[in-house]
Structure formats: C-alpha cells, structure tokens
SEFIZA-3560 file (N, C-alpha, C; in Angstrom, 3 decimals):
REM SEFIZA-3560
<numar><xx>31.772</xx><yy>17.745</yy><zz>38.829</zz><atom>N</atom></numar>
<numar><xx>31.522</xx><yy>17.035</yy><zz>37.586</zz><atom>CA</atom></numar>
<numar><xx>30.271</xx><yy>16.168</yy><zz>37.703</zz><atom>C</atom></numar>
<numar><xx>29.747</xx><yy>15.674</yy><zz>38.859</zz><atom>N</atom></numar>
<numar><xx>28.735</xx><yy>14.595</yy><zz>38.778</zz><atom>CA</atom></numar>
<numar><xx>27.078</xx><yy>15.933</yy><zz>39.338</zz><atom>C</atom></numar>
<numar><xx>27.394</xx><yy>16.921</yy><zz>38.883</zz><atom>N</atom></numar>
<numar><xx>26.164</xx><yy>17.626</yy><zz>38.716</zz><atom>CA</atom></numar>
<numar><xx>26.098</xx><yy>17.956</yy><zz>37.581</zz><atom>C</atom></numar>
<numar><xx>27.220</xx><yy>18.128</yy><zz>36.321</zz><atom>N</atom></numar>
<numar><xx>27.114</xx><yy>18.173</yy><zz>35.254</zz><atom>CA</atom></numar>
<numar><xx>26.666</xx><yy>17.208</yy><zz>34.513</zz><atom>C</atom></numar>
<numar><xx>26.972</xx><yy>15.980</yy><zz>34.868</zz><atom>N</atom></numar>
<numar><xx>26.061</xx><yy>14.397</yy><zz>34.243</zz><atom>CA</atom></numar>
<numar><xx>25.140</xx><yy>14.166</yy><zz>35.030</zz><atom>C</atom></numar>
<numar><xx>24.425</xx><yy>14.878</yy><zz>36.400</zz><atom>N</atom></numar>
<numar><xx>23.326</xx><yy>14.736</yy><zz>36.651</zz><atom>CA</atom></numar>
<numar><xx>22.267</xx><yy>15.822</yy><zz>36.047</zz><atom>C</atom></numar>
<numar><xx>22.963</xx><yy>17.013</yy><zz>35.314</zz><atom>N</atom></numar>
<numar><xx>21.778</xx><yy>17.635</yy><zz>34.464</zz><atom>CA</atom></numar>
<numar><xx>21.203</xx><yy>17.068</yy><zz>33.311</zz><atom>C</atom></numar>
<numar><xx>22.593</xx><yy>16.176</yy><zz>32.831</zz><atom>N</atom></numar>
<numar><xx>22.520</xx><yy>15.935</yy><zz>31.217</zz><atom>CA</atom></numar>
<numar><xx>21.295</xx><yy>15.119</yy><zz>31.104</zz><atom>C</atom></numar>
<numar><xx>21.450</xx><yy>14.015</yy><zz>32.840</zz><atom>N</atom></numar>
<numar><xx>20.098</xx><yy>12.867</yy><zz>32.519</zz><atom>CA</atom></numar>
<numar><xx>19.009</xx><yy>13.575</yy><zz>33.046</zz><atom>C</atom></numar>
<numar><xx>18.936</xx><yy>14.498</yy><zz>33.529</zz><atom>N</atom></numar>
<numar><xx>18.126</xx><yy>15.259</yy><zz>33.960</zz><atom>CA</atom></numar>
<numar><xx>17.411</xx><yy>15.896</yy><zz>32.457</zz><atom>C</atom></numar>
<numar><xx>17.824</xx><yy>16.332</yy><zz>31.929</zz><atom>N</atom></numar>
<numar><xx>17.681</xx><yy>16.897</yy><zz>30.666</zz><atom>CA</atom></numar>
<numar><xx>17.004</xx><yy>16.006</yy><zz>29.897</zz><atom>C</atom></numar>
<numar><xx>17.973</xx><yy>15.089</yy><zz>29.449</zz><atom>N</atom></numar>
<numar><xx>17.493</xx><yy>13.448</yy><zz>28.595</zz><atom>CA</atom></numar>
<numar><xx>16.066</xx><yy>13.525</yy><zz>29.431</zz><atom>C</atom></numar>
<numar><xx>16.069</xx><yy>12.824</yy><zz>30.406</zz><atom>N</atom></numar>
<numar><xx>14.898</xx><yy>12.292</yy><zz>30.832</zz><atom>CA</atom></numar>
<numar><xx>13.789</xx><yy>13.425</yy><zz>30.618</zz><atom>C</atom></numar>
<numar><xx>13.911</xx><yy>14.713</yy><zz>31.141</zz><atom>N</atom></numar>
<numar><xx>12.859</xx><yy>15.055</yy><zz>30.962</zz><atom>CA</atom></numar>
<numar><xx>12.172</xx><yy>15.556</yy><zz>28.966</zz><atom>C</atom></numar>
<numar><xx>13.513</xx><yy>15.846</yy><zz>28.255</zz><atom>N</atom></numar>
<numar><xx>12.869</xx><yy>15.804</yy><zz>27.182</zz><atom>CA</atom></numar>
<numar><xx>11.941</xx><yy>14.133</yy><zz>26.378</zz><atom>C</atom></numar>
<numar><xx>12.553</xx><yy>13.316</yy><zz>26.824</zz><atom>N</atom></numar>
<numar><xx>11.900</xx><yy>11.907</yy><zz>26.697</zz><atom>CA</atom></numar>
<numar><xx>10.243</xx><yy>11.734</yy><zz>27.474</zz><atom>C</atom></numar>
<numar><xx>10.322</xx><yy>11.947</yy><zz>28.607</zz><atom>N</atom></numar>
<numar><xx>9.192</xx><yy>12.534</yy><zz>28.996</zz><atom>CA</atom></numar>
<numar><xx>8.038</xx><yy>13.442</yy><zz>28.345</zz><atom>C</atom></numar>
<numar><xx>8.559</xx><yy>14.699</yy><zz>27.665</zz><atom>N</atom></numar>
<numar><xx>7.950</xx><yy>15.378</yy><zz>26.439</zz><atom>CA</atom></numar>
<numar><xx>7.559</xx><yy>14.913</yy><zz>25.575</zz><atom>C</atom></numar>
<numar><xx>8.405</xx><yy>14.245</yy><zz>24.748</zz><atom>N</atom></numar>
<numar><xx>7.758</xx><yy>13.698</yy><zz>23.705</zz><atom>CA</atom></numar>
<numar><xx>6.975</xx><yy>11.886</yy><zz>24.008</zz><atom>C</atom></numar>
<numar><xx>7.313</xx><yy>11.047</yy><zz>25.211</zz><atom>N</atom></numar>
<numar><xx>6.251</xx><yy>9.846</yy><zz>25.138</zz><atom>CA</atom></numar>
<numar><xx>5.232</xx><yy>10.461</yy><zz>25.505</zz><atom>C</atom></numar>
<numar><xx>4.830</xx><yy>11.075</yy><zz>26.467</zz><atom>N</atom></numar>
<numar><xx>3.684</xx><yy>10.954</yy><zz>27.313</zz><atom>CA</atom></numar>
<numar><xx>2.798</xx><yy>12.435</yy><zz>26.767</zz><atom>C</atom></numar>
<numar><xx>0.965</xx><yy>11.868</yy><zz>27.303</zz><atom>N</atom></numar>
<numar><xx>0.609</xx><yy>12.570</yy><zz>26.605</zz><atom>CA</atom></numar>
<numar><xx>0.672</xx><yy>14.030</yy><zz>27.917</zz><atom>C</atom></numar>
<numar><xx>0.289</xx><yy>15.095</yy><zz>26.948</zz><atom>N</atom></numar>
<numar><xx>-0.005</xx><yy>16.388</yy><zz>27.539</zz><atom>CA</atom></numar>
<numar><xx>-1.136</xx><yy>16.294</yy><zz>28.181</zz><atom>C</atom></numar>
<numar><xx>-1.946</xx><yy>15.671</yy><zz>27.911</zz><atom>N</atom></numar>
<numar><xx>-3.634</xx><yy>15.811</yy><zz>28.351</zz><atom>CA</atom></numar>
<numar><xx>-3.531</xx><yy>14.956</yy><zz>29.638</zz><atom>C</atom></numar>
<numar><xx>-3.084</xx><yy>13.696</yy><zz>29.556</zz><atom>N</atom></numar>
<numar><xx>-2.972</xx><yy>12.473</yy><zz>30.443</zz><atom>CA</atom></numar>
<numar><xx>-1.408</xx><yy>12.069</yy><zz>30.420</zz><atom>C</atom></numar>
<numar><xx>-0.812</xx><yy>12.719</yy><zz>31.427</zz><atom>N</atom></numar>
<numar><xx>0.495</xx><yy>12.251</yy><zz>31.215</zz><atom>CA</atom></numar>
<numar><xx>0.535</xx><yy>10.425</yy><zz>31.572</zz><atom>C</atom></numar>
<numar><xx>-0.459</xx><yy>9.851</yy><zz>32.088</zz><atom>N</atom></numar>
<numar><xx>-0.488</xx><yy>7.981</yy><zz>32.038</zz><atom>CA</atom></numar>
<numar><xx>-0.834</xx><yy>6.830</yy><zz>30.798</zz><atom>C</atom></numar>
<numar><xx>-0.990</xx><yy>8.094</yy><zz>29.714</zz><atom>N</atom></numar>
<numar><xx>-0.987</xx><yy>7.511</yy><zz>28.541</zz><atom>CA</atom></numar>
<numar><xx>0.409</xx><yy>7.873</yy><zz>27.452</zz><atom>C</atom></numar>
<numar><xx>0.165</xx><yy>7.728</yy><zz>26.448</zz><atom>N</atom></numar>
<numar><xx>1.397</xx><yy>7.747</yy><zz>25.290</zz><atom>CA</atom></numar>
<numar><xx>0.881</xx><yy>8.921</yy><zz>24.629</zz><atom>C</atom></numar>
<numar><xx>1.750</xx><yy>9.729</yy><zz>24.291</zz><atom>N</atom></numar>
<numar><xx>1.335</xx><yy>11.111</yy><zz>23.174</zz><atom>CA</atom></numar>
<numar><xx>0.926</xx><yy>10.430</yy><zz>21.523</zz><atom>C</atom></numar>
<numar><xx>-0.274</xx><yy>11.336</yy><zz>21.132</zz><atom>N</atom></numar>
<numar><xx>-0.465</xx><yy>11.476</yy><zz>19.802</zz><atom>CA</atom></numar>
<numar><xx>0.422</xx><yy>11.450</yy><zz>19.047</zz><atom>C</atom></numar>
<numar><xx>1.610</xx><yy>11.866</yy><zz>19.091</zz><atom>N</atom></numar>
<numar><xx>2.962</xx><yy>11.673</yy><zz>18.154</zz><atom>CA</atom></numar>
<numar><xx>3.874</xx><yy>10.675</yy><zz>18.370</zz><atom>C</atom></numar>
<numar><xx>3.900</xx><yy>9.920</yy><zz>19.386</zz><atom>N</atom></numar>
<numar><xx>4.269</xx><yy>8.138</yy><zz>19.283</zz><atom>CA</atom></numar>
<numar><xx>3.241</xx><yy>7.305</yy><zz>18.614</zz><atom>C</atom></numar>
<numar><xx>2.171</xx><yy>7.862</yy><zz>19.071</zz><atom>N</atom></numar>
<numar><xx>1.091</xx><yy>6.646</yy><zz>18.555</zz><atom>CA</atom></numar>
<numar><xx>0.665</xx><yy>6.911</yy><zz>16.594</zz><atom>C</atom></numar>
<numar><xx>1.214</xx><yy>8.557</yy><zz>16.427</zz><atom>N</atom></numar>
<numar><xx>0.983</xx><yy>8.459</yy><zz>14.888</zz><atom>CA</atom></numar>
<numar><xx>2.305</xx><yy>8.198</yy><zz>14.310</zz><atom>C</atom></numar>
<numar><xx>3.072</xx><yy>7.944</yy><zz>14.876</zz><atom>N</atom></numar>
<numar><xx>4.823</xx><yy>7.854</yy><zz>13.852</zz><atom>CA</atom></numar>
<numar><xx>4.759</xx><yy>6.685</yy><zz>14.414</zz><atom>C</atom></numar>
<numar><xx>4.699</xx><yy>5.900</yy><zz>15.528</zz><atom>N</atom></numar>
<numar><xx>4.800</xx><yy>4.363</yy><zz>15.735</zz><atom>CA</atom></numar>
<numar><xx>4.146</xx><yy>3.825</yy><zz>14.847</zz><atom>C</atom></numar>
<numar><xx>2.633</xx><yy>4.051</yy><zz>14.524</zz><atom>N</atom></numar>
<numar><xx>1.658</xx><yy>3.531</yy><zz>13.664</zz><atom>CA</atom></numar>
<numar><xx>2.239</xx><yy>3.504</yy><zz>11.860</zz><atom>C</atom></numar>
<numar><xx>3.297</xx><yy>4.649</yy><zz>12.035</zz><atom>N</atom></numar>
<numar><xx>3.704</xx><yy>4.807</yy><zz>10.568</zz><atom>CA</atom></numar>
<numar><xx>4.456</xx><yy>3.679</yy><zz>10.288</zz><atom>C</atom></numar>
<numar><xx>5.754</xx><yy>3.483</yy><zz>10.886</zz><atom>N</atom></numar>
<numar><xx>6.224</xx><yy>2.745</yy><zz>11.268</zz><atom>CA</atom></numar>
<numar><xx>6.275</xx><yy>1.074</yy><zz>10.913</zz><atom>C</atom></numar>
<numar><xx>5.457</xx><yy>0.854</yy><zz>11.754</zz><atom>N</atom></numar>
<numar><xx>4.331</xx><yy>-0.395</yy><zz>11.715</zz><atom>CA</atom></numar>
<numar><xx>3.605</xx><yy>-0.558</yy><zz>10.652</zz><atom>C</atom></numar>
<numar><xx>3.064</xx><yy>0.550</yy><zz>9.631</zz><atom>N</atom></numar>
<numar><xx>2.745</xx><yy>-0.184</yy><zz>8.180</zz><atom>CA</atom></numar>
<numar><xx>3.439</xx><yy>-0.227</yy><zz>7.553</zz><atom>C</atom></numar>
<numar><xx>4.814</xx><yy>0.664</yy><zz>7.759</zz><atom>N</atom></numar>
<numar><xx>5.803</xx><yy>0.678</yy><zz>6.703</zz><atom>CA</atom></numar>
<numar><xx>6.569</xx><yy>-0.746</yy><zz>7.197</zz><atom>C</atom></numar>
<numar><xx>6.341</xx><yy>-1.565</yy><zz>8.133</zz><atom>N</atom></numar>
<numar><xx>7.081</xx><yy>-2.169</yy><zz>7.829</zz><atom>CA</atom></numar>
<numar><xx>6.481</xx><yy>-3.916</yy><zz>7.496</zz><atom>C</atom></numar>
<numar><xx>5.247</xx><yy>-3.888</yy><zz>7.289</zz><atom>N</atom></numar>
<numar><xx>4.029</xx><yy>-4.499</yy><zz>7.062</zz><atom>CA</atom></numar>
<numar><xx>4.317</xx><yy>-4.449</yy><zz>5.456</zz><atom>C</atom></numar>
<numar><xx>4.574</xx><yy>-3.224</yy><zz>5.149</zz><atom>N</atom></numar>
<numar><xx>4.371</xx><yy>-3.217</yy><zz>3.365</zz><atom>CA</atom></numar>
<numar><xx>5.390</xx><yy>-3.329</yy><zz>2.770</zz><atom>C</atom></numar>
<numar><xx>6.384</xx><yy>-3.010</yy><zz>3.410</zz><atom>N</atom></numar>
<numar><xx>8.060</xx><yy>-3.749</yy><zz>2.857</zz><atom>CA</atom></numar>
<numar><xx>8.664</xx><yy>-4.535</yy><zz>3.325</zz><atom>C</atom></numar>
<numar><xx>8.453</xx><yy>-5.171</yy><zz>4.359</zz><atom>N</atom></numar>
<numar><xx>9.025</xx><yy>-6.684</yy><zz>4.598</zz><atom>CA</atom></numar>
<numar><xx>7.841</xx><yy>-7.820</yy><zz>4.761</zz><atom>C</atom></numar>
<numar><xx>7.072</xx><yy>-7.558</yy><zz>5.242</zz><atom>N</atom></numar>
<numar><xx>6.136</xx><yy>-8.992</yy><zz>5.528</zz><atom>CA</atom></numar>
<numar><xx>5.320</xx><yy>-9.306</yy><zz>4.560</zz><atom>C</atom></numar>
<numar><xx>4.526</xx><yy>-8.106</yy><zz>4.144</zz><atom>N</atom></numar>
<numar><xx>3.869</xx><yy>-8.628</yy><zz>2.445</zz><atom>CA</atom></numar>
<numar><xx>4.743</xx><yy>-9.124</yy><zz>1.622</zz><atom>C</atom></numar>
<numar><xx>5.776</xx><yy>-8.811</yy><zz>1.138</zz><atom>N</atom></numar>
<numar><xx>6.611</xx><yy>-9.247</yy><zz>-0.185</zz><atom>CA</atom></numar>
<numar><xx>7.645</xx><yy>-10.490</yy><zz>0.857</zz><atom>C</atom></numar>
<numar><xx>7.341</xx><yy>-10.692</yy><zz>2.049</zz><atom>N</atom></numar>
<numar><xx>7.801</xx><yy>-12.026</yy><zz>2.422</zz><atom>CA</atom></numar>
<numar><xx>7.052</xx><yy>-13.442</yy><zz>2.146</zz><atom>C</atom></numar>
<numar><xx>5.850</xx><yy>-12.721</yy><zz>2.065</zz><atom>N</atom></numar>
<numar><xx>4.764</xx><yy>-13.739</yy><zz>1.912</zz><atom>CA</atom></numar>
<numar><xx>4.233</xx><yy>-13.734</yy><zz>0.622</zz><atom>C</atom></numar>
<numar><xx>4.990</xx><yy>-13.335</yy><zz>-0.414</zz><atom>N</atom></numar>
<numar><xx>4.727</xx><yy>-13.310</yy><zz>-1.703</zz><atom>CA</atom></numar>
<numar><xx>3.837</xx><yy>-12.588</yy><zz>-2.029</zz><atom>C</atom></numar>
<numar><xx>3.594</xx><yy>-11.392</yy><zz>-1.338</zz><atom>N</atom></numar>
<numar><xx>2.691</xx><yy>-10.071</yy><zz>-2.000</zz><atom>CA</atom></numar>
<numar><xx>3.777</xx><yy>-8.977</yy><zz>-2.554</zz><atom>C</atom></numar>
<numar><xx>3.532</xx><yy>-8.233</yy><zz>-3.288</zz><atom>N</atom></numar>
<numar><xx>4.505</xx><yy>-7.237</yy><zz>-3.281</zz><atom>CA</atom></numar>
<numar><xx>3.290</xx><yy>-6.024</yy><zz>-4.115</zz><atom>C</atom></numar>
<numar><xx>2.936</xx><yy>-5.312</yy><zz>-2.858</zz><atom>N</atom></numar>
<numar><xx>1.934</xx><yy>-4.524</yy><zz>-3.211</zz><atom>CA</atom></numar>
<numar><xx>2.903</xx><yy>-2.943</yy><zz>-4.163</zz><atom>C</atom></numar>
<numar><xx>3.986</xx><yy>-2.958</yy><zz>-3.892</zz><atom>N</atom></numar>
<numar><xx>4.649</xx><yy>-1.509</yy><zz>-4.188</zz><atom>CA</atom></numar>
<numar><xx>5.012</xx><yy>-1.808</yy><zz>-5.976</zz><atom>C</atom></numar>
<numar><xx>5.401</xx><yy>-2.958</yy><zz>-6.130</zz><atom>N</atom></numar>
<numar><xx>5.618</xx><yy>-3.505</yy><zz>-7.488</zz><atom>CA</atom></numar>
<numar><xx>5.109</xx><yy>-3.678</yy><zz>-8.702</zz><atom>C</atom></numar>
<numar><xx>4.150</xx><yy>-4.547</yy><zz>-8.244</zz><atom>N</atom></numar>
<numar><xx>3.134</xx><yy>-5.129</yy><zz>-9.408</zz><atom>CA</atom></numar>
<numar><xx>1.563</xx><yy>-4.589</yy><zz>-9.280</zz><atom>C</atom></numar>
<numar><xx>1.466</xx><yy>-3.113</yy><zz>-10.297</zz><atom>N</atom></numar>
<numar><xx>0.173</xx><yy>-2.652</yy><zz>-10.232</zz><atom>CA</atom></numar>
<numar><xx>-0.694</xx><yy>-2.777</yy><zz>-10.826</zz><atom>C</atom></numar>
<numar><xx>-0.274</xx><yy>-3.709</yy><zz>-11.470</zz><atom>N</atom></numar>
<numar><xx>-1.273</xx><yy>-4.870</yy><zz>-12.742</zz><atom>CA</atom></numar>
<numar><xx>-2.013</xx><yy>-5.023</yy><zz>-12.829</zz><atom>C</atom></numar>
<numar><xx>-2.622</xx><yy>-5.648</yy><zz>-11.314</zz><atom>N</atom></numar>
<numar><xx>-3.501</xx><yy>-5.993</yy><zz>-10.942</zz><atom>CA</atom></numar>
<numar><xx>-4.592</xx><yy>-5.266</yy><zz>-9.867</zz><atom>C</atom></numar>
<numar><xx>-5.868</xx><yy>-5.151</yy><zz>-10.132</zz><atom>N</atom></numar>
<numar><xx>-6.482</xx><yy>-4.883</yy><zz>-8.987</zz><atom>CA</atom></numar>
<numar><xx>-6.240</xx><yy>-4.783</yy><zz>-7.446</zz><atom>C</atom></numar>
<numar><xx>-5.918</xx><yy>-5.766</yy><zz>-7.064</zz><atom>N</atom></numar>
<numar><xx>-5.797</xx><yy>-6.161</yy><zz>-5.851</zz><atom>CA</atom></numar>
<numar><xx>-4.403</xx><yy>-5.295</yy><zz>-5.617</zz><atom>C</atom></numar>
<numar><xx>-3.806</xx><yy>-5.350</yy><zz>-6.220</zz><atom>N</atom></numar>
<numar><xx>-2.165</xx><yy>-4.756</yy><zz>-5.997</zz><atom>CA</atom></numar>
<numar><xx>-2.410</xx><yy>-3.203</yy><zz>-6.035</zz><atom>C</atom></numar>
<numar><xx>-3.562</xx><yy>-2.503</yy><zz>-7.169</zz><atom>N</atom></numar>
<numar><xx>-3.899</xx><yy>-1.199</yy><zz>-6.453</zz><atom>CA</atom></numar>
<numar><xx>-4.753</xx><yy>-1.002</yy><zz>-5.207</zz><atom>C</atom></numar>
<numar><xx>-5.205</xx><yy>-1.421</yy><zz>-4.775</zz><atom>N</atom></numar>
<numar><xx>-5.903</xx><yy>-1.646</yy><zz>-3.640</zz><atom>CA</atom></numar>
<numar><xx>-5.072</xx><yy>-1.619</yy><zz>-2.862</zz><atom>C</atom></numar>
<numar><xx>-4.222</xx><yy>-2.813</yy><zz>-2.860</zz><atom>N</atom></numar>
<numar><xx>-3.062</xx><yy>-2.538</yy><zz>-1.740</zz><atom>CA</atom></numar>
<numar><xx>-2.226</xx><yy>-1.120</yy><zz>-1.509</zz><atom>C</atom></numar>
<numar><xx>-1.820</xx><yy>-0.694</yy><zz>-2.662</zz><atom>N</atom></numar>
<numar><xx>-1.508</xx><yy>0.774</yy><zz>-2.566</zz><atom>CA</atom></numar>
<numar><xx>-1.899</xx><yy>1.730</yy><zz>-2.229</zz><atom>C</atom></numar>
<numar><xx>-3.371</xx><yy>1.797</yy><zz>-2.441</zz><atom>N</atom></numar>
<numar><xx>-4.035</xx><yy>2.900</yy><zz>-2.063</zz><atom>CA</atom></numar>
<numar><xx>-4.415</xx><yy>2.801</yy><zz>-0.362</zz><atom>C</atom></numar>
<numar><xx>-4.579</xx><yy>1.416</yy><zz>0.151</zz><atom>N</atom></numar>
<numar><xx>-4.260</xx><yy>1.379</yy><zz>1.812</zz><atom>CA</atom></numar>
<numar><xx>-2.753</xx><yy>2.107</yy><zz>1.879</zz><atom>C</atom></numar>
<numar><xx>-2.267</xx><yy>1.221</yy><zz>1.652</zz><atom>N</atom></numar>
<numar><xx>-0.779</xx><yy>1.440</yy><zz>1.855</zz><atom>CA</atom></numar>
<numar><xx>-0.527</xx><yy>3.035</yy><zz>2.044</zz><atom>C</atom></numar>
<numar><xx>-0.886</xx><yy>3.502</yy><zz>1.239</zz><atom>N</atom></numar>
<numar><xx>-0.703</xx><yy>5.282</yy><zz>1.332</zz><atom>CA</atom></numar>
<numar><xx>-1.529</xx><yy>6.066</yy><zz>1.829</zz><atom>C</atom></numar>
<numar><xx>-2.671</xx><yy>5.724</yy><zz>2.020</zz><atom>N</atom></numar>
<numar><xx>-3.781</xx><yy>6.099</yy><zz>3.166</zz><atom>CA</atom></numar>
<numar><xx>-3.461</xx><yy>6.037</yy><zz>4.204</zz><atom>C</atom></numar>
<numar><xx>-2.778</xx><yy>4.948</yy><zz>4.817</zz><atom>N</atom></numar>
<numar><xx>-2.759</xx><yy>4.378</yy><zz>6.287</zz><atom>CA</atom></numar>
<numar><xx>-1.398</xx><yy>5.595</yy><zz>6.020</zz><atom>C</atom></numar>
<numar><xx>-0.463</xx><yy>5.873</yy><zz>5.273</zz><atom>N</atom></numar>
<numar><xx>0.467</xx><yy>6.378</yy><zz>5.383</zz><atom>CA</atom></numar>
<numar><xx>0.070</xx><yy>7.677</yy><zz>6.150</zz><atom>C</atom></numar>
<numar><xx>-0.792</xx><yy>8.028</yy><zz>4.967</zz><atom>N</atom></numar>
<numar><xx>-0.602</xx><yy>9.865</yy><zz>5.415</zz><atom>CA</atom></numar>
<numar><xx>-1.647</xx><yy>9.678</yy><zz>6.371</zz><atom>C</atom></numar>
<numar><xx>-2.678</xx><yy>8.891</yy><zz>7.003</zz><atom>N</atom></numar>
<numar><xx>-3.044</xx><yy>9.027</yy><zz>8.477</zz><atom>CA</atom></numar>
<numar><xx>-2.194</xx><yy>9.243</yy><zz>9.179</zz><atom>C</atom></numar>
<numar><xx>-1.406</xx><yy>8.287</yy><zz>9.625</zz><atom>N</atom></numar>
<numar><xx>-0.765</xx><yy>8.397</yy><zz>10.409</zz><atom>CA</atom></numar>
<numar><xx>0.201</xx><yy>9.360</yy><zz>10.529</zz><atom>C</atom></numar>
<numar><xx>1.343</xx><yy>9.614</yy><zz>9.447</zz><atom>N</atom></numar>
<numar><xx>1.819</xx><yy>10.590</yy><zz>9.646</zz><atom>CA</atom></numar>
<numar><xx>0.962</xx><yy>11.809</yy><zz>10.176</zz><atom>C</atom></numar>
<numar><xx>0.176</xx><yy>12.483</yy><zz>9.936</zz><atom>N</atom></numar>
<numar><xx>-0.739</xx><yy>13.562</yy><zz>9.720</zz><atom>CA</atom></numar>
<numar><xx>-1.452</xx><yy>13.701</yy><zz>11.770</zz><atom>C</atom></numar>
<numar><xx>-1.602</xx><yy>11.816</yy><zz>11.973</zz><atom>N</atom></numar>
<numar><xx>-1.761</xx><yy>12.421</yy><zz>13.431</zz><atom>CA</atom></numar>
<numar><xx>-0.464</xx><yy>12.669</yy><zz>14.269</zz><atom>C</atom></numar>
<numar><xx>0.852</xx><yy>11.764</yy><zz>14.018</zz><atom>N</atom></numar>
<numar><xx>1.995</xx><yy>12.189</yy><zz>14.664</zz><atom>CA</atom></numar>
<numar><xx>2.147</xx><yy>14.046</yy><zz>14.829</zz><atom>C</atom></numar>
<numar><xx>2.006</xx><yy>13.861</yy><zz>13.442</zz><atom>N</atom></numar>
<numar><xx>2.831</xx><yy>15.288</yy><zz>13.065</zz><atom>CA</atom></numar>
<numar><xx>1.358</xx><yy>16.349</yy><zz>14.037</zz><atom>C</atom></numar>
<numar><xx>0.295</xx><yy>15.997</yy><zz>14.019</zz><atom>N</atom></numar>
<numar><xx>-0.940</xx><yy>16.966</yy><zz>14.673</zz><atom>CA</atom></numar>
<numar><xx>-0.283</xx><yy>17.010</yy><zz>16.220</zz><atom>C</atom></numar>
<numar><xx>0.259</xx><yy>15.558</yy><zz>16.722</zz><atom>N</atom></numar>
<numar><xx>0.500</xx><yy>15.513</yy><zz>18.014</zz><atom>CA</atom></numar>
<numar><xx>1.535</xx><yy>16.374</yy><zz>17.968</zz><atom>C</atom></numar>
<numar><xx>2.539</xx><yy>16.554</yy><zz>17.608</zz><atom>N</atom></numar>
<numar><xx>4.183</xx><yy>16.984</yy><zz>18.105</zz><atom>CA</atom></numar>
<numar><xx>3.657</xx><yy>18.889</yy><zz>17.991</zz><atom>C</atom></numar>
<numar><xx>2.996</xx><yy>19.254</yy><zz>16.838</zz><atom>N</atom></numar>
<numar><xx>2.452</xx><yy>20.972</yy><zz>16.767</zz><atom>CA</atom></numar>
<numar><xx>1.461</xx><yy>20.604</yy><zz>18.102</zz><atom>C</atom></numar>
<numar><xx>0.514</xx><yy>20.142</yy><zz>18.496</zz><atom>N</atom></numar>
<numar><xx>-0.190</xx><yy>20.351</yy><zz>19.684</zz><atom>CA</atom></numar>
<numar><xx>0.860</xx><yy>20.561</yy><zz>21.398</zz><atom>C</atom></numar>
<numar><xx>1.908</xx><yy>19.330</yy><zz>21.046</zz><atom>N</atom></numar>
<numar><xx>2.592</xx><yy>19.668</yy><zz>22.118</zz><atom>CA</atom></numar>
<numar><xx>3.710</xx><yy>20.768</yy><zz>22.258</zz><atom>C</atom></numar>
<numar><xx>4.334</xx><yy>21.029</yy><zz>20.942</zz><atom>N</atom></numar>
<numar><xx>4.547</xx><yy>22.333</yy><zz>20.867</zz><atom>CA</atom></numar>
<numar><xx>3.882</xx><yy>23.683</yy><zz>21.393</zz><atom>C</atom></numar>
<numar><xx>3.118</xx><yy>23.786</yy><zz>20.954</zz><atom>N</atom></numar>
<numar><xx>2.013</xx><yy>24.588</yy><zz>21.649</zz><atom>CA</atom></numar>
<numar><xx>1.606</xx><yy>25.075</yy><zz>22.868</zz><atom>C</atom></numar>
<numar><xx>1.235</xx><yy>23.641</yy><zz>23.670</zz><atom>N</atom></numar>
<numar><xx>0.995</xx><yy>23.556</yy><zz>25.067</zz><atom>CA</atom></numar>
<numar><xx>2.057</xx><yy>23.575</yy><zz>25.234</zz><atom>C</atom></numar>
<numar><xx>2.976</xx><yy>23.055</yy><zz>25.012</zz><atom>N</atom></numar>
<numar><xx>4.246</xx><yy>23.624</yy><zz>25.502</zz><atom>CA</atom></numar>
<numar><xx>5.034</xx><yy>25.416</yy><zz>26.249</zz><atom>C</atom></numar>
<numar><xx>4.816</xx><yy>25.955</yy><zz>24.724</zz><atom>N</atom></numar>
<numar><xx>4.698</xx><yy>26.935</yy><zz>24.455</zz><atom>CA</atom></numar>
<numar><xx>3.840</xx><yy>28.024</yy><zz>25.347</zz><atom>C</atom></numar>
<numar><xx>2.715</xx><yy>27.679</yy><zz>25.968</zz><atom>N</atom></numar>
<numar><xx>1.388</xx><yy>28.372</yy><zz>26.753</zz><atom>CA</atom></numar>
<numar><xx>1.746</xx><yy>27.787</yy><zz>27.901</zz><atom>C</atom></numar>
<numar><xx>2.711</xx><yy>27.324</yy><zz>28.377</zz><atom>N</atom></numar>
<numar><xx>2.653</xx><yy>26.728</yy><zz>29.557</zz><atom>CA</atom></numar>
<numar><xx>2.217</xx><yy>26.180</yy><zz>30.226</zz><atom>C</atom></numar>
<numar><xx>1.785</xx><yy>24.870</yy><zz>29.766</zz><atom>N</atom></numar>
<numar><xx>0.246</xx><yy>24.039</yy><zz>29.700</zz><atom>CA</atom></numar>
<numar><xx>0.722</xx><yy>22.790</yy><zz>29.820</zz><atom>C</atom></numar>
<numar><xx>1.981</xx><yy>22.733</yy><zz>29.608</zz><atom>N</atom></numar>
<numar><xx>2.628</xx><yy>21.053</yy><zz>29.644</zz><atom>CA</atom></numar>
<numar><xx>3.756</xx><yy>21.073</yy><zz>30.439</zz><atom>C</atom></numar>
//
C-alpha cells in the first residue's frame, strides 16, 4: 500500500511540476502561471479594490474615465488570458514532441 501513495505523490508532484515551471528554463515559472496569475490579479484589482476605493469601473460608464477604465480592464484581460492560454498549448506540445 505505501507504493501506491508513493505513486499518487509521485504523480501530483510531477504533474505540478508541468504546469509551474517553465519548459525552456525549468528555474523559472511557465508562461501559463504568469498569464492566468496575471489574470487573476486584475480581476481582482477591478472587483474588489477599485470599487473599495470608490471607483467602480464595471458600473458607471457615464463617464469618460469609467470607459477608459474598461477598456484597460478588458485589454489587460484578454492579454493575459491569451498568454496563459499560448503557454499551456506550447507546453502541450513540447510535451507532446518529447521536449519537456
């Protein structure tokens, strides 16, 4: 039994391994933490801390400034998503070619 829960973390760990670290430089962080972390991190910039501080860019498009905010807001969005999602098909890939 304790080679069967030594595959499982065996397993865990190495798929965790897959997806932090990069393919190119395994001593850095993969393209797909750093673009879904980054998502992350504005999403939570634009729904809790702006409208904590009395902005509420998603709300009130009234105003100039409040489209402005939106149009970051959804820019920074689909950056980021767009590099996560580039990272996770790249490591797929190398994956795939036997490269990672």
């Amino acid at each position: 039994m304790k080679s069967f829960w030594s595959s499982i973390k065996s397993g865990i760990s190495s798929a965790w391994n897959w997806v932090v670290f990069s393919s190119a430089d395994p001593a850095k962080l993969s393209l797909t933490v750093k673009g879904y972390g980054s998502l992350a991190i504005v999403n939570i910039i634009f729904s809790t801390v702006l409208p904590a501080l009395g902005f509420h860019p998603a709300f009130d498009l009234n105003t100039f400034a409040d489209g402005v905010s939106s149009v970051v807001f959804y820019g920074a969005s689909a950056i980021t998503f767009i590099a996560g999602t580039i990272g996770a098909f790249r490591k797929l890939i190398l994956t795939a070619k036997g490269q990672n």
